[in-house]
N, C-alpha and C positions, 0 to 999 in steps of 0.2 A: 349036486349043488343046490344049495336054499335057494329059491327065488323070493326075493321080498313085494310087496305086493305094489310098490309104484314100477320097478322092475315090469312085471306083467302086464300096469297098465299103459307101461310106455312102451311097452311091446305090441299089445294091442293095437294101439293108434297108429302105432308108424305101419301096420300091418293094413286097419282098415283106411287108410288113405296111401297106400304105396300107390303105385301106378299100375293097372292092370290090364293086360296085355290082349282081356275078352272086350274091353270096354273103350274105341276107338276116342283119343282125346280132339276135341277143337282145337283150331288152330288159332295163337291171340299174337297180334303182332302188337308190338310196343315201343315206340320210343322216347327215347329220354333228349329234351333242350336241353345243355346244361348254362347255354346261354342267356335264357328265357327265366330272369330269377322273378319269381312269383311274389316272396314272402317270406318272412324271419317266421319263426315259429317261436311265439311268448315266453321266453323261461317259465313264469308262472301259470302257462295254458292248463295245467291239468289241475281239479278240484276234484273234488267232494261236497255233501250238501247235505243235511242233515236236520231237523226235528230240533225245534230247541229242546224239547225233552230229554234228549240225549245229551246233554250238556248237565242236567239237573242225575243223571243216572251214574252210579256211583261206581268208579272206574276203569267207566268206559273211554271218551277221551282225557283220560290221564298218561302221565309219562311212564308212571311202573305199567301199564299197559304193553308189556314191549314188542309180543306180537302184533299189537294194531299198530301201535308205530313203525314199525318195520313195514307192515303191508303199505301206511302208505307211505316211505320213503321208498319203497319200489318204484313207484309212481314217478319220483322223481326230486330232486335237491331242493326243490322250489316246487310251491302249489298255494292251492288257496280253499283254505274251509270257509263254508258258508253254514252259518247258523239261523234259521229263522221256520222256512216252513208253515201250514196254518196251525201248530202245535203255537206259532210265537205268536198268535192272535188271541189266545187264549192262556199268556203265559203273564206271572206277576214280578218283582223282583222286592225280596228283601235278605236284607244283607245278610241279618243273622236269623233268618228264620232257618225252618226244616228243609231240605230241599224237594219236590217232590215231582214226580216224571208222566204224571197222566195227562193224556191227549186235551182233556178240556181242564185238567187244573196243576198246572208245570205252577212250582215254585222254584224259583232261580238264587241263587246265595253268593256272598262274595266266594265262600270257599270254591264256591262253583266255577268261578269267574279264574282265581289264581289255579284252580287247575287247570282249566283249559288253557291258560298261559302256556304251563311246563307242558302239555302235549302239545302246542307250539314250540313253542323253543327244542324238545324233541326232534319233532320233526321238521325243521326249519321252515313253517308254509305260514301263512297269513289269514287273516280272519275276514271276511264280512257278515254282521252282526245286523240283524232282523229287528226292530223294535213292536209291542204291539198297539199298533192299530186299531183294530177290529172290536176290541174289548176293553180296552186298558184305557188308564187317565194318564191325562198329560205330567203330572206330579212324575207319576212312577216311572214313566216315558225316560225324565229328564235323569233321576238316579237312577236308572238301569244306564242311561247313556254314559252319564260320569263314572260308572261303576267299569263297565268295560272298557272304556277307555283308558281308564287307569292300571286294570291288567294288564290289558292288550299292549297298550302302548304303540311301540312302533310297527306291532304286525296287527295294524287293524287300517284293514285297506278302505272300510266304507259301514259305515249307517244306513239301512234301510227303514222306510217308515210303511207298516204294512205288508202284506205279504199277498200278492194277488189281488189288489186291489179293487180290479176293475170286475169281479167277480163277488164285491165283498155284498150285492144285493143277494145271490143265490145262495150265498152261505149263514144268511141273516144276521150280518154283521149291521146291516144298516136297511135300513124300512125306508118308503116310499122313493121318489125319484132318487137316484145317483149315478154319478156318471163322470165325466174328468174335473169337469167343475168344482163337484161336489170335494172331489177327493184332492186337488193340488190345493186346495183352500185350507182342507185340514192339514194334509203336507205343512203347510207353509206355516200354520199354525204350531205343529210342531220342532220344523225344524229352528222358530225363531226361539221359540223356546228354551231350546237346545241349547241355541248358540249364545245365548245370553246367560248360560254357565259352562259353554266349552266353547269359545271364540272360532276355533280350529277344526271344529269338530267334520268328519268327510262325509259326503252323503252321498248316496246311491240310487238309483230308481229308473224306472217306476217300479219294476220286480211284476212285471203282467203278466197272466195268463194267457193271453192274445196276441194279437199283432198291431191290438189298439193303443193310442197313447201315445206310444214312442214317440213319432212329431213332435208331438203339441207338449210332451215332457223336453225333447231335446229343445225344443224352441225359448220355454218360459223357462226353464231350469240348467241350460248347457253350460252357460258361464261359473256355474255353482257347483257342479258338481264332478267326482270322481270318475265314476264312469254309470254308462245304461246298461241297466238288465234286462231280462225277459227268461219265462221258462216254455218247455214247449214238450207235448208226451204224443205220440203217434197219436193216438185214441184210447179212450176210456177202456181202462179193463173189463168192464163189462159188455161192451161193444160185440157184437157177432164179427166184425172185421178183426178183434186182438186176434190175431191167428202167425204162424210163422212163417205162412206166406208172404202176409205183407211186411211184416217187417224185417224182412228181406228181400223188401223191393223198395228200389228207389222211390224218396218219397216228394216228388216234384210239386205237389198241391203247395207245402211249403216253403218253397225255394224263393217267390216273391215276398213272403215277410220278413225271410232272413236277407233279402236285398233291400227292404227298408230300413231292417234294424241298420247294414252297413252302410246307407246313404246318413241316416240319421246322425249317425257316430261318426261321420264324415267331415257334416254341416258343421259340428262344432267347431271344433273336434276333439273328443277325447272315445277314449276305447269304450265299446260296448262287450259285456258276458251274458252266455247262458247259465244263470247261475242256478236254474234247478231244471236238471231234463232225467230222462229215462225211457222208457220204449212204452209203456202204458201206463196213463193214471190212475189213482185207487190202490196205489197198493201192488201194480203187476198182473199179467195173466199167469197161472200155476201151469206148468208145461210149456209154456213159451219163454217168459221173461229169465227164464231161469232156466235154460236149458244152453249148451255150445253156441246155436246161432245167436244168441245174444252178444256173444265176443263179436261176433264178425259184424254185427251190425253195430258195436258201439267204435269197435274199430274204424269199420266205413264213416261214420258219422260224422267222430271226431275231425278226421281229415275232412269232409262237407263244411261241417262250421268252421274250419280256417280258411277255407275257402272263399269265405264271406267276412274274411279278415274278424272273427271273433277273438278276440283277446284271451277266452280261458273259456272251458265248459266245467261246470260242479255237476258231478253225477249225483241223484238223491240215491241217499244211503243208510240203510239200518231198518230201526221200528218208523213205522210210518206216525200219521196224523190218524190213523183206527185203534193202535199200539199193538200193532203184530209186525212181523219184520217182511219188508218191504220181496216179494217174489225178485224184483229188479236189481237189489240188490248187490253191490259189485261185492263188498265185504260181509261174509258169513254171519251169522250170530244167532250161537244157540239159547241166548238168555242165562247160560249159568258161567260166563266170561270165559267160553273159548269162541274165538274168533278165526276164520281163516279166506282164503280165496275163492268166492262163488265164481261158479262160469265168465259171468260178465267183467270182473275184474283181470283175466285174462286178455280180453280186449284192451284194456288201460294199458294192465302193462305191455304190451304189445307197442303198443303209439308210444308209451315215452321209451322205448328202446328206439324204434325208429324213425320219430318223427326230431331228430336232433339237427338244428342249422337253419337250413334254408332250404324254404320249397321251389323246385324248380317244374316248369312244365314238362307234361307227359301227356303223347297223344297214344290213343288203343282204341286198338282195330279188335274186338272182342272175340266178333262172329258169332252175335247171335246171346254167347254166356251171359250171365247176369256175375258181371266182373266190374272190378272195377282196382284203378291203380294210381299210385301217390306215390313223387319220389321226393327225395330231402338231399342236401348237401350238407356235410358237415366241412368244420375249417379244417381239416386234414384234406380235404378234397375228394376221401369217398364216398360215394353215392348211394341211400337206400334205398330202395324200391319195393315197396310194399305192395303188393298184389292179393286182391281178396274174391276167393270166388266164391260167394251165394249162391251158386246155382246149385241147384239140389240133384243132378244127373249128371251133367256135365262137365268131365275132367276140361284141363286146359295144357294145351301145350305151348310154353312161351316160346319165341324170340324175341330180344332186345337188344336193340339197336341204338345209336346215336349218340354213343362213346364207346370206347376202344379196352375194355379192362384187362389190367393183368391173368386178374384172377376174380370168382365169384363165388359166394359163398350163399346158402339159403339158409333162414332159419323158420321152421315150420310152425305153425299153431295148428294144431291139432284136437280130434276127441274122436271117439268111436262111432260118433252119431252126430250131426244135429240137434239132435234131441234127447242128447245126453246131457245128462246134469251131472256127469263125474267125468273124471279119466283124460281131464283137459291139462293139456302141454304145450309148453311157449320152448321151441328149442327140445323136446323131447321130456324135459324136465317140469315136475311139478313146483307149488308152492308149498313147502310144509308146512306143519304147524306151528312153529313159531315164528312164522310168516314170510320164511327165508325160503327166494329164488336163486337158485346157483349160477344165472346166466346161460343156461343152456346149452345146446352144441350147433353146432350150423354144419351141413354137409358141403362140399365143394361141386362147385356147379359149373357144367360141362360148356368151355367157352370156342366156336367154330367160325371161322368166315368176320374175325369182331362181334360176334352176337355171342349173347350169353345163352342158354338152350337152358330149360329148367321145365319142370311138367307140375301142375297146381292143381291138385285133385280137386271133385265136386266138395264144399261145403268145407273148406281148409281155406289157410291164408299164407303167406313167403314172405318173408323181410329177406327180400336178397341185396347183400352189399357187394356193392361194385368199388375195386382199387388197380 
């Protein structure tokens, strides 16, 4: 018999993460409230985030693109592309020029603009649109604004003025003092702008690098606007800490700015997004960002930020602001337009298979594992439970507790390593190349005493459904 080579490499995986009988598993006790409802999960939570340059790149988000549409309707019926990046700080618009897609000289075109429409409308997901700031006049500000807007239309969730604002002194965007001051002034400057030839027009902000602003943006700007942003990257890819240690450890330093962003978004109230993250800034670490454990940690993540009632995360995706392609990268790209599933995108789709409903509470008793676990209710009334263990030695051996299921089902995320950059499986099954996931297979999982019993190997993840 032929074996074909995803054949082998989903043989591999179910091989190197089976359960192994030399390597005594922890024991993780779990249980599900299903009482205890937490939280809807966004229809439009999951993004994308992208380099305006990649809007100027010739097609790439387009509809005859149909593998990239596909990859991200995997994602989900609903999402939201974000366009802006520091590519849009140094980006121009005119309608009928040439378009062109370098880091510090993007030219943007209408044609530009009606295409990324149809890879909207493609993919049913929604736009927020970057304007720039940093370099740009307020003339071209205003017709870029009118320009997308008139594409976009009804899938354009918000105007950004800026892109990292509060960082625009170290990028030399702007010389001597600046600071919130300086920039809601300009903001404001622009948005009047705006509005005084698109009445309507939605705005967004501040779009921070930090944890600064948000207040003093929700406070002088809440009534105005759409919703708050912020982006946020473990650490700098050149950092001695980029390592796969830590980002695969809980990352607690953060946890009080993502509890302002949610008091902030509170106070108004309208929703707040992360609308540009990934695991290191720069561009990614080579061997980390782009290796298995990047699943598990954007998987973990995503569930962290709903936690903190985030509306939607944009993962940054593609050619960076250097113009090489992003190590962190959820979606491939060999530069000669094939496109397919990096590691990290595994993790996405992972969350929108089962983060579908509503979140209800779950406590766990880990023991020690670097685990962690997130269940969701759908309106059928089955339950998913998503369990992800980071630990890099440490099998787990569940029980779950605190509903009564007929029956359980696991579906595995998989790779041969950690630190594998290939051989990655959601359900046993790959992504192929024309960016089609079969849905996988889920194995049936051993239910005793009302508890579900299921074994979570070290550096693997389970979406088990409870019915």
């Amino acid at each position: 018999m032929r074996l074909s080579r995803r054949t082998v490499l989903a043989a591999s995986a179910a091989l190197a993460f089976a359960p192994c009988a030399a390597r005594a598993a922890g024991k993780v006790s779990i249980r599900l409230d299903p009482s205890r409802r937490l939280r809807a999960i966004p229809a439009g939570y999951m993004g994308l985030s992208f380099e305006a340059s990649a809007v100027a790149t010739p097609g790439l988000l387009c509809a005859d693109n149909h593998a990239y549409v596909q990859l991200v309707r995997n994602l989900g019926q609903q999402g939201v592309i974000r366009v802006g990046g520091n590519v849009s700080d140094y980006s121009v618009y005119d309608a009928k020029g040439i378009a062109k897609n370098l880091p510090k000289d993007t030219v943007l075109t209408a044609e530009n603009f009606r295409q990324l429409r149809r890879f909207l409308d493609a993919t049913g997901w929604k736009l927020i649109w970057g304007l720039n700031l940093g370099t740009g006049s307020l003339d071209n500000a205003v017709q870029e604004a009118r320009a997308i807007m008139e594409a976009a239309g009804d899938r354009l969730l918000a105007l950004e003025i800026g892109n990292e604002p509060d960082l625009f002194g170290l990028a030399g965007h702007r010389t001597g003092a600046w600071d919130y001051a300086h920039w809601i002034g300009e903001y404001r400057r622009f948005k009047t702008a705006i509005r005084a030839s698109l009445p309507h027009a939605p705005f967004a902000g501040p779009d921070i690098a930090g944890g600064d602003w948000m207040d003093a943006f929700a406070r002088d700007e809440g009534g105005d606007i759409a919703l708050l942003t912020a982006h946020h990257y473990i650490t700098g890819q050149t950092n001695p800490a980029a390592t796969l240690d830590v980002m695969l450890q809980a990352e607690k330093k953060y946890q009080p700015v993502l509890a302002n962003f949610q008091a902030a978004a509170q106070a108004i109230p309208v929703p707040w997004r992360m609308c540009e993250t990934a695991s290191f800034s720069g561009g990614g670490k080579a061997g980390v960002s782009d290796t298995f454990a990047s699943a598990l940690w954007a998987l973990d993540y995503l569930f962290v930020l709903a936690s903190y009632d985030c509306s939607g995360v944009n993962m940054q995706t593609g050619v960076n602001h250097l113009g090489w392609v992003s190590k962190y990268t959820p979606i491939s790209d060999d530069l000669a337009g094939h496109h397919g599933a990096a590691p990290e995108y595994y993790g996405l789709l992972a969350f929108a298979w089962a983060a579908q409903g509503e979140q209800i509470a779950v406590s766990c008793d880990a023991g020690g594992i670097n685990l962690t676990a997130y269940a969701a209710r759908q309106r059928s009334g089955a339950v998913t439970l998503t369990v992800i263990n980071k630990d890099q030695s440490r099998d787990a051996a569940l029980d779950v507790s605190g509903i009564a299921p007929k029956q359980a089902q696991a579906m595995r995320l998989t790779a041969p390593s950690l630190s594998a950059m290939g051989g990655v499986t959601l359900g046993g099954a790959a992504v192929d190349g024309e960016g089609q996931w079969d849905g996988g297979k889920a194995e049936p999982v051993r239910i005793s005493g009302g508890k579900a019993l299921v074994d979570v190997p070290a550096g693997s993840a389970a979406l088990i459904k409870l019915t």
